[in-house]
N, C-alpha and C positions, 0 to 999 in steps of 0.2 A: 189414527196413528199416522197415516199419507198425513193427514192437513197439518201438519209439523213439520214437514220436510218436502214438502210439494214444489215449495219456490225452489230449490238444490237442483230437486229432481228437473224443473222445467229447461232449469241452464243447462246441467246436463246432456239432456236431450236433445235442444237444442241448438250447442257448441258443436258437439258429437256430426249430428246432419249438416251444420253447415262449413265443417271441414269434407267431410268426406263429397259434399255438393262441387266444393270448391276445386278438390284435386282429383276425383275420380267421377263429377257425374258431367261434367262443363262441358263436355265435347257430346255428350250422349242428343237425343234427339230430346222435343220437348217433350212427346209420351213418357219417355224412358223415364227421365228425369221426374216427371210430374208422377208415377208408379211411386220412385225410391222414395218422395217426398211422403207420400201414403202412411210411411211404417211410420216416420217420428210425430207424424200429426196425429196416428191412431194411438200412441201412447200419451200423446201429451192430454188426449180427450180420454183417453182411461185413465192416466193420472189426475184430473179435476173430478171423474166419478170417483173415483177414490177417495179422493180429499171430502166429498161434499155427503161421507156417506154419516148418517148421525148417531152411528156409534165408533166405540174406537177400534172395531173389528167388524167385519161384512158379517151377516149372519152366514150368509154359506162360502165357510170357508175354502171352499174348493176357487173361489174367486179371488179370493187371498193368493191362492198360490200361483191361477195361470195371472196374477200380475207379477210376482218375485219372477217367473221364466220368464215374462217381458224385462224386464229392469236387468237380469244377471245373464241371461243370452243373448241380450242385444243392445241395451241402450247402457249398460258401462263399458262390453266390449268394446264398441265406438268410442267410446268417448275415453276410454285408454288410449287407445291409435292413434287419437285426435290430440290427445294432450301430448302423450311424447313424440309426434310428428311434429306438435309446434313447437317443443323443446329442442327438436335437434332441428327446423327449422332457424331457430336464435342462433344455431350453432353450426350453423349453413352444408348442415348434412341429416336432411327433412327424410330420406330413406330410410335412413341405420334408425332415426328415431322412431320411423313404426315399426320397421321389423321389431325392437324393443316393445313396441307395443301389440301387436299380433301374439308378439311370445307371449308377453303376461296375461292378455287378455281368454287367450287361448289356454291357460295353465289357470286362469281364475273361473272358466267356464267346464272344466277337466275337475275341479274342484267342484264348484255347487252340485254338477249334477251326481258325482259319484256321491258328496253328502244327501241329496236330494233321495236319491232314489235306490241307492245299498248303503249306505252310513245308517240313514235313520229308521230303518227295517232291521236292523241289527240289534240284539238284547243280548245279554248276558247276564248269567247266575255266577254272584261272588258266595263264596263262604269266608266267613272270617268268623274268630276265634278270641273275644276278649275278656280277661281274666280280671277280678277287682275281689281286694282284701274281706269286704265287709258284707259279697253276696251268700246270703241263708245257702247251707248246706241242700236242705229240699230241694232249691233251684239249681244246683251245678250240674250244668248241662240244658239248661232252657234255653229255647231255641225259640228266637223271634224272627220271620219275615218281615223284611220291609220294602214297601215300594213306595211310587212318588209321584208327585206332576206327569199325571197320566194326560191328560189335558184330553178329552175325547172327541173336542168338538172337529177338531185336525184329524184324527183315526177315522176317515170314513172314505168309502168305495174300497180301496183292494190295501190300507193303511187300517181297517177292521180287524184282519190278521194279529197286526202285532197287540193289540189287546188282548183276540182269544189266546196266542199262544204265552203272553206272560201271566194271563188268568189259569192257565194248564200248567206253568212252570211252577206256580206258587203252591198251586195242588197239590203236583207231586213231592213238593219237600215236605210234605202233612208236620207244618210246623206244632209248635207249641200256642202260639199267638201270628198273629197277622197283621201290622199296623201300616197305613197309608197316612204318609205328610203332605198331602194338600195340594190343592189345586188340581181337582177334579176334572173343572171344565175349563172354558175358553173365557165366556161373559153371562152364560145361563145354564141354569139347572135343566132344562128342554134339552140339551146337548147329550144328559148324563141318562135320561128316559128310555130312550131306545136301547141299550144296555142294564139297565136294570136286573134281566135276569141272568146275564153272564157275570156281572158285577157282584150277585146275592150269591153264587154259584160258592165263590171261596169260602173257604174252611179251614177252621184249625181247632184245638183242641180247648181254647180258653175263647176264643171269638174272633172277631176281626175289629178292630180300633183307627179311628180315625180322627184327623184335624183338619180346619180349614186352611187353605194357601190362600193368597192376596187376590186372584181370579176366581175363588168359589164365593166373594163377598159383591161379588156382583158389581163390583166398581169402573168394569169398561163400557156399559151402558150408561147412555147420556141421557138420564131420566132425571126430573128435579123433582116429581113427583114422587117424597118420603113415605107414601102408603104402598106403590105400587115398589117399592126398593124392599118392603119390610116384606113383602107376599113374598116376590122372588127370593129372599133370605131363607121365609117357612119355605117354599117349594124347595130348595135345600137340603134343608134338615129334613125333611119327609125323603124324600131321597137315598139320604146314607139309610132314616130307618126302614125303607121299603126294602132294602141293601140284607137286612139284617145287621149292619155297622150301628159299633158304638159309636158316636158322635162325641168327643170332647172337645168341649169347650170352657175351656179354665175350671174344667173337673178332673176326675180321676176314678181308676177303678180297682181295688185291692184285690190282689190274686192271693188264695190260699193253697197252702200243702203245710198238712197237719198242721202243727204252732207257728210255720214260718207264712212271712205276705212277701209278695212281689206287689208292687205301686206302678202299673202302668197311668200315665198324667197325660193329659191335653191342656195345651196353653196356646189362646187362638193368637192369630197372625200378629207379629210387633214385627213389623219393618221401617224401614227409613224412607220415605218416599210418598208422593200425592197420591201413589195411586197402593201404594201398599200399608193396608191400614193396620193402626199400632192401638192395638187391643188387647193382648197379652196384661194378665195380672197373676203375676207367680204366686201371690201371697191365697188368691181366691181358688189354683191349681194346685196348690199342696196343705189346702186347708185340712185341717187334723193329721196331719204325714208328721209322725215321730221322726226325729234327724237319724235313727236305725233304723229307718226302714231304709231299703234298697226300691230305688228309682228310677224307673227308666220314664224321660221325658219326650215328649214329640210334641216338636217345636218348628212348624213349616220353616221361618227365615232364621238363619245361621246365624246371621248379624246380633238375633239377640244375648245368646249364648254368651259371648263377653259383656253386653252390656247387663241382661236380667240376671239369669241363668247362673252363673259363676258367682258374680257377689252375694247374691240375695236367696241363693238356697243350696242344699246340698245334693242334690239330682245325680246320681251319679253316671248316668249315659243320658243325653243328649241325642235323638235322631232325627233330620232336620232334609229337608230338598231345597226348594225353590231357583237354587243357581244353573241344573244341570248342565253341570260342570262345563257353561260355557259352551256346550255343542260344538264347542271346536277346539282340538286338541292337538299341538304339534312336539314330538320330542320335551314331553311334559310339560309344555309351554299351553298355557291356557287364555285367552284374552278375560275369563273372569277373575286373572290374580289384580287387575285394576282395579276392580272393585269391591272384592270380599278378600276378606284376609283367612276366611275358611272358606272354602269353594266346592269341593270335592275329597272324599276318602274322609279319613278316620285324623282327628286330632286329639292331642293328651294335653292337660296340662294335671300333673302332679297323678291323680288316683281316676281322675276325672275325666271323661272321653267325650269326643261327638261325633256322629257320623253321619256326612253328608252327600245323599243319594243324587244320582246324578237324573233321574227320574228314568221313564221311559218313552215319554213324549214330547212336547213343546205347541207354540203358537204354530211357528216357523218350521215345517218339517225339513229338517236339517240336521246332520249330524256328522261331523269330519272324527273322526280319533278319539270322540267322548260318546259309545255309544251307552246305549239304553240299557237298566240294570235293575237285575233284583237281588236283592241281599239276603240270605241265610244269615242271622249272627248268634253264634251257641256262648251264650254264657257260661263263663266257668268261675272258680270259686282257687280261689290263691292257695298253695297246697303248702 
């Protein structure tokens, strides 16, 4: 992921040190100096280990993160400072333009870490309450849990926690059903291992049900070796079933109460994108599903919803992650309305719903105003 953005980073860090060389270190002595010089050249040599590492994520992510507190505590602080010192430099009042930049820099550093370190420790239980014409009486009041982009390889040292306690939230709502949308891990099913028994632990009264996300397909390891891609896929799926998880994948499972079925479906990953694979076949996921049966689909990427989903079958809820919800959230203002036109929460069109979990993890533990969530949703039946 660095070796994409490395050259940025290099200017960067480098623009950054030699403004502040220039107006704050020039008088110092050459020890002093040749010290402050230490920090941008230790970054920029963890920046090229970064870049040069040959997957698109470190295997121990805890090295992921002490480089985000390099990058977001010191080397763009600087290079704020640096930039609107030279902006109010052009405008021959080089003071007022860092205090400008001290501020922002200072209110950008006030941000990460409270998302870093209370944002993304933070979960919440929603209930919601959605009602549709055509759900079998037997079912009114079926109660599905859902959660999402657990991501576990990022949950580790004292980030453990918040998997045991949304593994304990989900327990105590002793739903009806339990389904998880995807994306399990980071880049391997080895992440998901060590958890295993806390993972098998959940419970609900019909089972727990689950799909893959774009990250449980193994696609951020840079392997071109198609045997040793197809192992990691089984290591996988052995996995959710060590879990005691259904595993769907472009199947389904008919739930019964008396003459009436419920149609919980899995349709694997259809995203848009190199690294999010478009594998979804609604037709092979709702093979034998009479258009009266009632539907509930779990579809990790929202995206596909208008494209599959909507025209091509009659599924009537829709439960979907992969966006979480942007992890950053200001006065409902989300930076993922750029690119999903369904993001987060609950969307209608006509009879027809989808709801999109904001998950409760990520790569990037971070989380400003979007925190982590699990869903209660009681099906009810149009009266």
């Amino acid at each position: 992921m660095i070796a994409k953005i490395a050259i940025p980073i290099f200017i960067v860090i480098v623009l950054g040190a030699l403004y502040c060389d220039r107006y704050y270190c020039r008088k110092w002595q050459w020890w002093k100096r040749l010290l402050f010089w230490l920090l941008p050249l230790t970054s920029v040599a963890f920046t090229i280990w970064m870049a040069r590492q040959p997957d698109y994520f470190p295997d121990d992510f805890r090295v992921q993160n002490a480089y985000l507190h390099v990058l977001c505590f010191y080397v763009i602080p600087v290079f704020l400072v640096a930039f609107c010192g030279t902006m109010g430099l052009l405008l021959k009042k080089r003071r007022k333009g860092e205090h400008i930049g001290w501020g922002i820099a200072l209110l950008m550093v006030l941000v990460y870490a409270y998302g870093t370190f209370v944002g993304f420790n933070k979960l919440e239980v929603k209930h919601l309450v959605l009602t549709f014409d055509d759900l079998p009486e037997q079912f009114d009041g079926y109660r599905i849990v859902q959660f999402s982009d657990a991501h576990v390889g990022t949950l580790v040292g004292v980030r453990a926690d918040i998997l045991r306690r949304a593994v304990d939230s989900i327990n105590a709502l002793h739903a009806d059903a339990v389904v998880f949308t995807g994306d399990l891990q980071n880049k391997q099913p080895s992440e998901v291992e060590p958890h295993l028994q806390l993972l098998g632990s959940i419970r609900a009264r019909d089972g727990v049900f689950s799909v893959l996300g774009n990250h449980d397909y193994c696609v951020y390891i840079r392997d071109d070796d198609p045997f040793l891609h197809s192992a990691q896929m089984g290591r996988t799926a052995d996995v959710h079933q060590k879990m005691g998880w259904k595993l769907l994948t472009n199947s389904r499972q008919r739930l019964r109460r008396d003459s009436a079925s419920l149609v919980i479906a899995g349709m694997e990953n259809d995203g848009q994108g190199d690294r999010f694979p478009k594998l979804g076949d609604i037709n092979s996921t709702l093979y034998g599903v009479s258009r009266d049966e009632f539907v509930v689909l779990l579809e990790h990427d929202p995206t596909a919803w208008r494209r599959l989903i909507l025209p091509h079958c009659h599924a009537q809820l829709t439960l979907s992650g992969h966006t979480h919800g942007g992890q950053f959230e200001l006065f409902g203002w989300s930076p993922a309305s750029f690119i999903y036109k369904e993001y987060e929460g609950l969307y209608r069109v006509g009879n027809r719903q989808l709801y999109v979990s904001r998950g409760i993890g990520g790569v990037v533990p971070f989380r400003f105003g979007a925190a982590g969530e699990i869903v209660e949703i009681t099906l009810k039946r149009a009266k």
